[in-house]
C-alpha positions in Angstrom: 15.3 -20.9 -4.3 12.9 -22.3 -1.7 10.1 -22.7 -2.9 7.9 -21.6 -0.2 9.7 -18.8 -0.6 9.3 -18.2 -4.2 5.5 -18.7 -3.6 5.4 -15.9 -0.8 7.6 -13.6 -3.6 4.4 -14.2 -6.3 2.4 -13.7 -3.5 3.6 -9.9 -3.2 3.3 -9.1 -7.1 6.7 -8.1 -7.6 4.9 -6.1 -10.8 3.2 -3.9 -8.2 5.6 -2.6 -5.9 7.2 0.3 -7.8 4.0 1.4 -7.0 5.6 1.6 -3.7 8.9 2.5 -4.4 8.7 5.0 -6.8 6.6 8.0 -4.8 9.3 7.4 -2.0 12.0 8.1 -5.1 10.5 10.9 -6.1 9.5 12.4 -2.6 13.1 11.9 -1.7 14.8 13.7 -4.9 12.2 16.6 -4.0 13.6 16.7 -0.8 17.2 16.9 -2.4 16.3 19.4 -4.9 15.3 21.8 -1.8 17.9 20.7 -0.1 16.6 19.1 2.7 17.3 15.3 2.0 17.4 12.8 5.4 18.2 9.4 4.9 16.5 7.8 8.1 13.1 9.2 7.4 13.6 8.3 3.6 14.1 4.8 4.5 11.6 4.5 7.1 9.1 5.9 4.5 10.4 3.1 1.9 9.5 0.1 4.1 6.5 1.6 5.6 5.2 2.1 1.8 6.5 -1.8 0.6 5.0 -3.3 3.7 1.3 -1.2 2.8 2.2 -2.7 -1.0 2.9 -6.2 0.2 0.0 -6.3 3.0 -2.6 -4.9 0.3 -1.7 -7.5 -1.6 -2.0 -10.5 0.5 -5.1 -8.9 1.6 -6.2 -8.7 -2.2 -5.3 -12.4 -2.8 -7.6 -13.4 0.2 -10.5 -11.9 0.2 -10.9 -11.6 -3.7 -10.9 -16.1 -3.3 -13.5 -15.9 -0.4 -15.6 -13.5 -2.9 -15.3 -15.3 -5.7 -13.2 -13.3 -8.1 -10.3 -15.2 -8.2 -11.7 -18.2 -10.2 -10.0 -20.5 -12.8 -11.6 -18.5 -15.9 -9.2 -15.4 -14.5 -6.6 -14.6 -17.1 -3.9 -13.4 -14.9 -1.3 -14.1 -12.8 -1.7 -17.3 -10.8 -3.0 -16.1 -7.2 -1.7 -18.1 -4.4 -4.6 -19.1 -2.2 -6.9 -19.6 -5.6 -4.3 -22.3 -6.9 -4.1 -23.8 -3.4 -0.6 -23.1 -3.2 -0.8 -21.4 0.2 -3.4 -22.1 2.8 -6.1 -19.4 3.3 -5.5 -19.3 6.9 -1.4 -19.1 6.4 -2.6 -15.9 3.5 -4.5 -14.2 6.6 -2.0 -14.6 9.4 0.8 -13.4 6.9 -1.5 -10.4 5.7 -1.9 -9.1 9.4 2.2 -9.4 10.2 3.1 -7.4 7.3 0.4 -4.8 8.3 1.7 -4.9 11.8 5.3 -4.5 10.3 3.9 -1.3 8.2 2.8 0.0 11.3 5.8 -0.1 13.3 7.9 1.3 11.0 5.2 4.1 10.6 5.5 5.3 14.3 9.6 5.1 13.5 8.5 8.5 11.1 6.6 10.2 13.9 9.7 12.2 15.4 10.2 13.5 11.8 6.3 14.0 11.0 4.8 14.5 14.1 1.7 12.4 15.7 -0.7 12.8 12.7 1.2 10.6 10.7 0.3 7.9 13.3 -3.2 8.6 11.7 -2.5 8.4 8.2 -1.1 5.1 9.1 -3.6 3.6 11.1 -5.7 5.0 7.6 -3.4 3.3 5.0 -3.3 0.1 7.2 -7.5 -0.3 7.3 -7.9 0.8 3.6 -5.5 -1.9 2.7 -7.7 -4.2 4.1 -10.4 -2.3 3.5 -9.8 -2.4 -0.2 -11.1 -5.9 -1.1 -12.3 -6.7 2.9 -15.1 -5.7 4.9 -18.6 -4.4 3.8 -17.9 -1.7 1.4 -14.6 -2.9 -0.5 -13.5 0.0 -2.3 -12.4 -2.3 -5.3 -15.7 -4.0 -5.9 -17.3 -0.4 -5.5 -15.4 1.1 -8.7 -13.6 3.3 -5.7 -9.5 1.3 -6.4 -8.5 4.3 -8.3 -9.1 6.7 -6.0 -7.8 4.8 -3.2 -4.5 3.9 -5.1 -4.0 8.0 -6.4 -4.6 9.5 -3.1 -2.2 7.0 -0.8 0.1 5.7 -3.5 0.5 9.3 -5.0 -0.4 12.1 -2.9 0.3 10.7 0.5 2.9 8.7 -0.5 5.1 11.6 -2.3 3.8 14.5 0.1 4.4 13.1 3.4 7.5 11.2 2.4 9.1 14.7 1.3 7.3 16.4 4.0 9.2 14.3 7.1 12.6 15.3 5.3 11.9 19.1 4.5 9.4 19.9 7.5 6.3 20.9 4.6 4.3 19.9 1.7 5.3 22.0 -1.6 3.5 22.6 -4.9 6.4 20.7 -6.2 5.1 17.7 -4.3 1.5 17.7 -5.3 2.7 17.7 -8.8 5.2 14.8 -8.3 2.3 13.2 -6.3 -0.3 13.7 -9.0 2.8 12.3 -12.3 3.2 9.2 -9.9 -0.2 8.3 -8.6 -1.9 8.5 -12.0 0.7 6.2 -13.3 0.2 3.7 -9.8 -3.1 3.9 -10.8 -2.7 2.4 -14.4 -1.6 -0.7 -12.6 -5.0 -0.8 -11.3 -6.7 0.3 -14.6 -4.9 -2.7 -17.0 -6.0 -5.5 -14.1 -9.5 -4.2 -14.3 -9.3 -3.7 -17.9 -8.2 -7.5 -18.1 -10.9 -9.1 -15.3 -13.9 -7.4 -16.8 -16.0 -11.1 -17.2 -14.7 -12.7 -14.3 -15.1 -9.2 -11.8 -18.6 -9.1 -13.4 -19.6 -13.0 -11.9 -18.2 -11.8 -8.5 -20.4 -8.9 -8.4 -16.8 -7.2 -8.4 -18.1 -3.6 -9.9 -14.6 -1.6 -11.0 -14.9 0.8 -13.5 -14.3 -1.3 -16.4 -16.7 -3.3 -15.4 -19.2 -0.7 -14.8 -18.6 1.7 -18.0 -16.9 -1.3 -20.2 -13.3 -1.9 -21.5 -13.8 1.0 -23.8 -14.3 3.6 -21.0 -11.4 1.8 -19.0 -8.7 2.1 -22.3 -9.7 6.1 -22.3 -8.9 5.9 -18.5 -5.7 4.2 -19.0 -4.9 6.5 -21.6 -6.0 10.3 -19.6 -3.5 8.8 -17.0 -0.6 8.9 -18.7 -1.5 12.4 -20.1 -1.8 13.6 -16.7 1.7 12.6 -15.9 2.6 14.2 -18.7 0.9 17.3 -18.1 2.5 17.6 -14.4 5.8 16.9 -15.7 5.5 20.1 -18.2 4.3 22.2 -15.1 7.2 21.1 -13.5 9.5 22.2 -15.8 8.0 25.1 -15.9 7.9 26.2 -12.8 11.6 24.9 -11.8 12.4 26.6 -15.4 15.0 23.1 -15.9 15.4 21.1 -19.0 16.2 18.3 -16.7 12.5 17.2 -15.8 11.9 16.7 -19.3 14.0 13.5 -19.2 10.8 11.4 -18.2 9.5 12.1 -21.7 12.1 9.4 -22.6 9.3 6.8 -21.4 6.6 8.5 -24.1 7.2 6.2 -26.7 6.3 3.2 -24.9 3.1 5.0 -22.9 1.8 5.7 -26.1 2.9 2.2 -27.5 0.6 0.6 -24.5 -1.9 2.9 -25.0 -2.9 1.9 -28.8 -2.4 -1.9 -27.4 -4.9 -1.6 -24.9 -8.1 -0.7 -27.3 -7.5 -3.9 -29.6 -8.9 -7.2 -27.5 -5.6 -9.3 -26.4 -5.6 -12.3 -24.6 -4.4 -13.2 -20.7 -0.6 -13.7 -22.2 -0.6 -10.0 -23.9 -2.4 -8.0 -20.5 0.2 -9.6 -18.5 3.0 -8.7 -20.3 1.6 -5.2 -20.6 0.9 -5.2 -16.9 5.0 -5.3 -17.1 5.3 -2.5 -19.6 3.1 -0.5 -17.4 5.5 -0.6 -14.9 8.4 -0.2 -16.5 7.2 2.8 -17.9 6.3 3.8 -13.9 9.7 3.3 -12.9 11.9 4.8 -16.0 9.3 7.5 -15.6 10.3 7.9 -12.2 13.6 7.6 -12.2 14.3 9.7 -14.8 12.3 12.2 -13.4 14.2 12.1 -9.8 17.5 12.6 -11.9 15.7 15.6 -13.3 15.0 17.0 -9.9 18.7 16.3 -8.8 20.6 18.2 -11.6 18.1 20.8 -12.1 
């Protein structure tokens, strides 16, 4: 592989973006479940949500090197304009085509949507800069989690099933609630891992703020949520079938004893992995429930 290609891949945190895939799956087996499955608008709400993944990212990996929080004493994965590897101004000019690319596939969805959805673009677009950019970055004001369970779970899940059925269903708020609390444990293991080096850059996330201990509850009420919406759903669609995510219990709870020992840089990573595994077998599983049930 080229390898300024292989520096761009790193550069998109391949770990991150079932974040961005895995609402779309779920939206879209909603959507078949009811019946009203489109392919187009499924796809066009795919890209559009691995373009705001990607873009948020690059954004991230900038601005958290011009504040100071991507430092040498950081445990994780290597960032990309820290190490030098790509140019800062290369990072920002990169970061603003993939936005661009977000949008454009965006206004594809507006025939299926309507022209709101040109608003929650514009939205998702400036909060994916906004994020780690500008003067109130919602990560370095303990705000990340909200931002990543409202537009990588509710949005995300809602508005991808509502261009194919033409509505928003209690069904979707749950599947948008299962999926953005487990997004947002992507978010909580990071923070729970950058606590020293998120403290020197004035970078005040929740873990930082209330300590790792707070942070491992956190982690830990996520995954119950998911759990708790998946129940409801099976409830309410009276199908054995959506308890297949429970497959992915073992390992949730695995990571969640793991996370209130102190590991080192090696260990977070790899449980950064697990994290999402257990995001997309959660996921999958689930949209196979919604299928056959």
């Amino acid at each position: 592989m080229n390898n300024s290609l292989r520096l761009w891949i790193l550069a998109m945190r391949p770990k991150t973006l079932p974040a961005a895939v895995c609402p779309v799956l779920v939206g879209s087996a909603l959507a078949v479940q009811a019946n009203r499955f489109q392919f187009i608008p499924a796809t066009l709400c795919l890209l559009f949500a691995l373009f705001i993944q990607i873009g948020t990212n690059f954004a991230n990996d900038y601005y958290d090197y011009i504040k100071g929080a991507d430092t040498e004493e950081r445990q994780g994965p290597k960032r990309m304009t820290a190490s030098g590897l790509i140019p800062l101004n290369r990072m920002k000019i990169m970061t603003a085509v993939i936005f661009f690319m977000a949008f454009l596939f965006g206004v594809g969805l507006l025939p299926f949507g309507g022209w709101w959805l040109l608003l929650v673009g514009i939205i998702s677009i400036m909060l994916g800069y906004g994020y780690t950019a500008g003067p109130f970055p919602l990560s370095y004001l303990g705000l990340g989690e909200i931002f990543v369970m409202i537009f990588f779970g509710w949005v995300a899940v809602c508005c991808t099933y509502l261009v194919q059925a033409g509505n928003i269903s209690f069904l979707s708020f749950l599947g948008g609630t299962a999926v953005g609390a487990l997004s947002t444990n992507l978010l909580v293991i990071n923070n729970h891992r950058d606590v020293e080096t998120d403290i020197k850059a004035d970078k005040k996330t929740l873990a930082v703020r209330f300590g790792r201990g707070f942070s491992a509850f956190e982690y830990r009420v996520w995954f119950l949520v998911a759990l708790i919406c998946t129940i409801v759903m099976a409830i309410a669609l009276k199908s054995v079938w959506i308890f297949l995510p429970l497959i992915s219990l073992p390992l949730a709870i695995k990571l969640s004893k793991m996370i209130g020992k102190p590991q080192t840089g090696k260990v977070y990573i790899a449980m950064l992995g697990k994290t999402s595994i257990v995001m997309v077998l959660y996921c999958v599983l689930l949209s196979i429930g919604l299928i056959f049930s």
